[in-house]
C-alpha positions, 0 to 999 in steps of 0.5 A, spaced: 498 526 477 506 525 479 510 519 477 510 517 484 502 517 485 501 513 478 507 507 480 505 507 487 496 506 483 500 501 479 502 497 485 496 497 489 492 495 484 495 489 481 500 488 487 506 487 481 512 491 482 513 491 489 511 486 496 505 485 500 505 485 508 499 483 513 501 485 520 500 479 524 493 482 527 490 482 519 494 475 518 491 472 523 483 473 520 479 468 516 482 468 508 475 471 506 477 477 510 483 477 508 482 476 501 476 482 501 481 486 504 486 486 499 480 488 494 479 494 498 486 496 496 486 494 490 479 498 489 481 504 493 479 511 491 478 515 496 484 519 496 483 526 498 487 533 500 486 530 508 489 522 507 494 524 502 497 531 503 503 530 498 499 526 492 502 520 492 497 515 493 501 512 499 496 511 504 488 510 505 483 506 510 476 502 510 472 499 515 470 491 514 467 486 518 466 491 523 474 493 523 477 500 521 484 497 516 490 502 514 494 501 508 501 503 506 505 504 501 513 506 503 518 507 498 526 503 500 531 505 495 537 501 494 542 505 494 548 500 492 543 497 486 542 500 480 537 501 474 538 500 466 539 508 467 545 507 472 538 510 477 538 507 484 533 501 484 526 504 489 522 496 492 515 499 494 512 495 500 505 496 501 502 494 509 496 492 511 493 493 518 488 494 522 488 501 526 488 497 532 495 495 531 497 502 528 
């Protein structure tokens, strides 16, 4: 498995090392809903050569209350900022959605 498939793992399971969006279709749900489908990111294993063609672990899907959701991971690297290693820094920003919205 690549660095970026295990650091972006790493992100959606725990939800440390980068943010977590909810569009406003997801937002607006019950908490419980809401809190269920966070879950269902963190414990998503589905990845295969159809939903992630580069290896990255960026991207996956599932049903829930009747509704299909769509989740990604985008990469945004600062350029003007560096690491410890003089390496621009990459945010990692994991989206939550309801297809509808896509």
């Amino acid at each position: 498995m690549n660095s970026i498939a295990l650091l972006n793992d790493s992100f959606r399971r725990t939800f440390s090392g980068g943010k977590v969006m909810m569009t406003i279709g997801v937002a607006e749900l019950p908490d419980c809903v809401k809190a269920e489908a966070l879950r269902q990111v963190a414990d998503f294993s589905g990845f295969t050569e159809e939903n992630d063609p580069h290896g990255e672990h960026d991207f996956g899907s599932f049903d829930l209350v009747g509704r299909k959701f769509f989740w990604k991971i985008d990469l945004y690297e600062e350029p003007d900022v560096k690491d410890a290693n003089g390496d621009p820094v990459v945010n990692r920003v994991l989206t939550i959605m309801l297809a509808s919205e896509y």
